[in-house]
C-alpha positions as CSV (number, residue, x, y, z in Angstrom):
1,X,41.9,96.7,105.2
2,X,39.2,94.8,107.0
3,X,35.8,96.1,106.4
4,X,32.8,95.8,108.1
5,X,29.3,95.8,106.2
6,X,27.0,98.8,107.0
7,X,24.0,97.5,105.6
8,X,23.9,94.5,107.6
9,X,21.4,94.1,110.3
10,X,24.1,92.9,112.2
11,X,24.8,95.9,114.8
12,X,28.5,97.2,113.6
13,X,29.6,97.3,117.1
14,X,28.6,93.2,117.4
15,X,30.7,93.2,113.9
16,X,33.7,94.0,115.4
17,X,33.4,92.3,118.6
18,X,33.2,89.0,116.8
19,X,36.0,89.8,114.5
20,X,37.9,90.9,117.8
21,X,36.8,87.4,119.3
22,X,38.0,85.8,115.9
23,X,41.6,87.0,116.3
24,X,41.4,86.4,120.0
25,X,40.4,82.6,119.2
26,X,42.7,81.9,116.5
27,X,46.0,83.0,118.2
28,X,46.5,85.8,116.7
29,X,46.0,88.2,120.0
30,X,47.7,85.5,122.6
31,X,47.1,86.1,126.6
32,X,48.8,89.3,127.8
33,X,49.1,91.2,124.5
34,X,47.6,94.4,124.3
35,X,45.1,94.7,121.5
36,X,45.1,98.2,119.6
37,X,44.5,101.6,120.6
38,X,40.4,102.4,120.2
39,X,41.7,104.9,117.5
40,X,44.0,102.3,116.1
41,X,40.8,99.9,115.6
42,X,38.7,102.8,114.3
43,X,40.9,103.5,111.7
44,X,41.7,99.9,111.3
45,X,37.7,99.0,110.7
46,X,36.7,102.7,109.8
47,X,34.3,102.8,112.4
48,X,33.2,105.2,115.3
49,X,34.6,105.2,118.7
50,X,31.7,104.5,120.3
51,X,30.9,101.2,118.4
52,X,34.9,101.0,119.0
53,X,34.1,100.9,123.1
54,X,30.9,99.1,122.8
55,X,32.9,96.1,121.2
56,X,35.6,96.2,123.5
57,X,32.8,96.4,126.8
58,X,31.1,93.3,124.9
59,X,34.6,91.7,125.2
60,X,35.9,93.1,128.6
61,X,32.0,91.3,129.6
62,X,32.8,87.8,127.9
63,X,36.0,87.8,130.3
64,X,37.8,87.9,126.4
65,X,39.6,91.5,127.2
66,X,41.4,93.1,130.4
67,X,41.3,96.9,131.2
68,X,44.6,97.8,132.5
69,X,44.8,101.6,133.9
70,X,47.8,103.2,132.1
71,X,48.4,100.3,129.7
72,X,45.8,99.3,127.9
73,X,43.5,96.3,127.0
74,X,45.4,93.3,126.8
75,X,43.8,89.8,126.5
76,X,43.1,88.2,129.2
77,X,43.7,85.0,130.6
78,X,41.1,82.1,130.1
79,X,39.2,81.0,133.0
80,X,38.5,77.3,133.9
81,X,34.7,76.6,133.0
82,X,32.1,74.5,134.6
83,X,29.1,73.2,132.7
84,X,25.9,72.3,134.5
85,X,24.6,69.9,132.4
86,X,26.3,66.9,134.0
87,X,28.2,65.6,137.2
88,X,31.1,65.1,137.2
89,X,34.3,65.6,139.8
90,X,36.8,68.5,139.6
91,X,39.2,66.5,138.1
92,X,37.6,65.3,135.7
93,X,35.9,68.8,134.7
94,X,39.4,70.2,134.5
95,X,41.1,66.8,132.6
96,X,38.2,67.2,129.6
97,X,39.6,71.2,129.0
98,X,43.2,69.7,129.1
99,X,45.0,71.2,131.9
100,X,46.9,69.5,134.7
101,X,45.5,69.4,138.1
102,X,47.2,68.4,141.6
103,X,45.9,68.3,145.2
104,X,47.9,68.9,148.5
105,X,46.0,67.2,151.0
106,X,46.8,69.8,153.9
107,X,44.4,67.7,156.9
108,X,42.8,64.6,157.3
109,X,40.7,63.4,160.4
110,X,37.6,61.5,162.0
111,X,35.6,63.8,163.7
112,X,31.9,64.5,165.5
113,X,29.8,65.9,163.0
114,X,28.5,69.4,164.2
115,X,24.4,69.7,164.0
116,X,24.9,72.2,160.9
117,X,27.4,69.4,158.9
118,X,24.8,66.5,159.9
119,X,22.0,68.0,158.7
120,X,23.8,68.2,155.1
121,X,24.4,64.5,155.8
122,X,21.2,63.3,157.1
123,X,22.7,61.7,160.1
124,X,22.9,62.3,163.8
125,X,25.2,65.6,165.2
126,X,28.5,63.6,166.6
127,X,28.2,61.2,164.3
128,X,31.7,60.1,162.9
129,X,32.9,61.5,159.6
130,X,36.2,61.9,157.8
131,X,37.3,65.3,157.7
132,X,39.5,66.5,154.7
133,X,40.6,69.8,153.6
134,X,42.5,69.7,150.3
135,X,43.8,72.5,147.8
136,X,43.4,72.2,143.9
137,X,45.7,73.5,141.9
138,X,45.4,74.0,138.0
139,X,48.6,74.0,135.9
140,X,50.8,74.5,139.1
141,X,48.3,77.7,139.9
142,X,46.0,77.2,143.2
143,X,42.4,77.7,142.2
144,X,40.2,76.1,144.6
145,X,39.9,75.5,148.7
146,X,38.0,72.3,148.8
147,X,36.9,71.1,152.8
148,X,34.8,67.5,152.7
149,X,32.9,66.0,155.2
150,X,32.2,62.3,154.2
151,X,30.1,59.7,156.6
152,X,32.1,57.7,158.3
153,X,30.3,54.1,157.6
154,X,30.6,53.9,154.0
155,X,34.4,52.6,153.6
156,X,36.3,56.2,153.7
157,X,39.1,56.1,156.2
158,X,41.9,58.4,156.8
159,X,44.8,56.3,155.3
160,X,43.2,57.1,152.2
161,X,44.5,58.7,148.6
162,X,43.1,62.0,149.3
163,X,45.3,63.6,146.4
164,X,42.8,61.3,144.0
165,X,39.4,62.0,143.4
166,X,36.8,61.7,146.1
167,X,34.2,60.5,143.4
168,X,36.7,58.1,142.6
169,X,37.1,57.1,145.8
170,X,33.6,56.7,146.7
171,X,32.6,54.5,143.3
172,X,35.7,52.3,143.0
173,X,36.9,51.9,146.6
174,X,33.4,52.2,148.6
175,X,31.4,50.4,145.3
176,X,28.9,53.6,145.7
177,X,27.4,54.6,142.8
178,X,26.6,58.6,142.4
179,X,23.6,59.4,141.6
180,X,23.5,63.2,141.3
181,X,24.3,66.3,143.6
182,X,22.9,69.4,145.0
183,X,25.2,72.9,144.5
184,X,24.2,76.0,146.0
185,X,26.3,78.8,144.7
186,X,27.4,82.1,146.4
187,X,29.0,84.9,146.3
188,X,31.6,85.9,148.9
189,X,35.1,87.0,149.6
190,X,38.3,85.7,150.7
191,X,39.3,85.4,154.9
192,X,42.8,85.7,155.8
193,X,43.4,81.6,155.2
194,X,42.0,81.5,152.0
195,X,43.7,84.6,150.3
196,X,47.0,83.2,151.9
197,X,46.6,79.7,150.1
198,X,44.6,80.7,147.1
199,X,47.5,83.6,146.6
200,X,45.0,86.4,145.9
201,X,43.8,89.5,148.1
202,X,42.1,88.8,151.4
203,X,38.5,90.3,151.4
204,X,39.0,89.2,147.4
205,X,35.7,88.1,146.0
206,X,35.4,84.1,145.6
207,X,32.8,82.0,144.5
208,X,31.8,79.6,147.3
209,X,29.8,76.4,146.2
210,X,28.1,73.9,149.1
211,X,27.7,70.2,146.9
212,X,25.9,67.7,148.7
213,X,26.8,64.1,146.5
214,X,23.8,61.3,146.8
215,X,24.4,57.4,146.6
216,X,21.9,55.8,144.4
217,X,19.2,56.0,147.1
218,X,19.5,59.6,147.0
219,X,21.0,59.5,150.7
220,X,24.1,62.1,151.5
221,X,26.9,60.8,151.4
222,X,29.8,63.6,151.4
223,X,28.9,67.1,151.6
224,X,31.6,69.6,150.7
225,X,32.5,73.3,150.7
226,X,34.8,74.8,148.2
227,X,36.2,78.5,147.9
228,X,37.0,79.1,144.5
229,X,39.0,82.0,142.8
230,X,36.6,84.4,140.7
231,X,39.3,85.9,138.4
232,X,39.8,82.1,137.1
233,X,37.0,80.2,137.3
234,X,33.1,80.6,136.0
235,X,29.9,78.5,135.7
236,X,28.0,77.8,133.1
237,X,24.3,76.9,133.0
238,X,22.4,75.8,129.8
239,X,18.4,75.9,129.7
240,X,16.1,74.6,128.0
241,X,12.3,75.3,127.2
């Protein structure tokens, strides 16, 4: 019978939520299998339901646990992370946590940049760029709407491998070296065009990010737009003091 210890400072609630977490972590609850019933885990840990609910709320909050009206709390499904602390491009984010990632490329043109998109550039409005919508997918699933502008004059062209990485394009075709980025993150939800290719709800809340990638001069050299699904990808910032 597991037991919890009562005269630990250790809030009994937390107790279970880690033990919870534990069993979650190890495989033993896998995606999509319903945990037990609160008074299943209060027998089960001899506990009270409220520090039952207060684990289970602790776990719903670390996106561990799913409430599903009329069924129950199953485990959910892990969400793609981002980590702050260095830049790098979405493939290569999603590569390091081992899942498979493919582009459709769905247009591709030279265009006039409008006053708003060269002033993210730093260049004059009508200026050529390459315009490139693209849609990520993560094991087979679409998770993010990606639209680039790129300067024209630094090497890009339209006959390009757009299913690759644009970093990769920029440092091994172009010879630019990055040398950091600007994100600003929002909160919004989902137009008609973006549910449809994303395959969620439209008015669905999505995280948008605006990146602005810098050659080693610190000059703008693509700036990009991306619509990403909230129920499968997070962000992650670490501080320090």
């Amino acid at each position: 019978m597991p037991i919890l210890d009562e005269k630990s400072p250790i809030p009994l609630y937390f107790q279970l939520q880690e033990k919870i977490k534990k069993k979650i972590e190890e495989g033993f609850y896998k995606e999509g299998d319903l945990i037990p019933t609160e008074k299943e885990l209060q027998k089960m840990y001899s506990v009270s339901r409220i520090t039952v609910r207060n684990a289970i709320a602790g776990l719903v909050f670390e996106d561990l646990l799913v409430k599903k009206q009329g069924l129950g709390t199953i485990v959910a499904r892990p969400r793609m992370v981002e980590d702050f602390s260095s830049l790098k491009s979405f493939t290569e984010k999603m590569a390091a946590q081992g899942a498979a990632v493919a582009t459709q490329v769905i247009e591709i043109k030279r265009i006039g940049a409008s006053e708003r998109i060269a002033h993210h550039l730093a260049i004059e409005p009508e200026s050529e760029i390459i315009y490139v919508k693209r849609l990520r997918f993560v094991d087979e699933e679409p998770i993010a709407l990606f639209i680039s502008h790129i300067r024209g004059d630094i090497g890009i062209s339209e006959d390009d491998d757009f299913k690759r990485s644009i970093f990769d394009l920029l440092e091994n075709k172009c010879g630019i070296k990055i040398s950091g980025a600007q994100k600003v993150i929002e909160a919004t939800s989902a137009n008609k065009e973006e549910a449809e290719l994303l395959k969620i709800d439209v008015d669905e809340p999505v995280l948008l990010i605006r990146n602005t990638t810098l050659d080693s001069d610190n000059k703008p050299i693509e700036y990009a737009e991306g619509v990403y699904r909230s129920d499968r990808y997070k962000y992650v910032l670490k501080l320090k003091r």
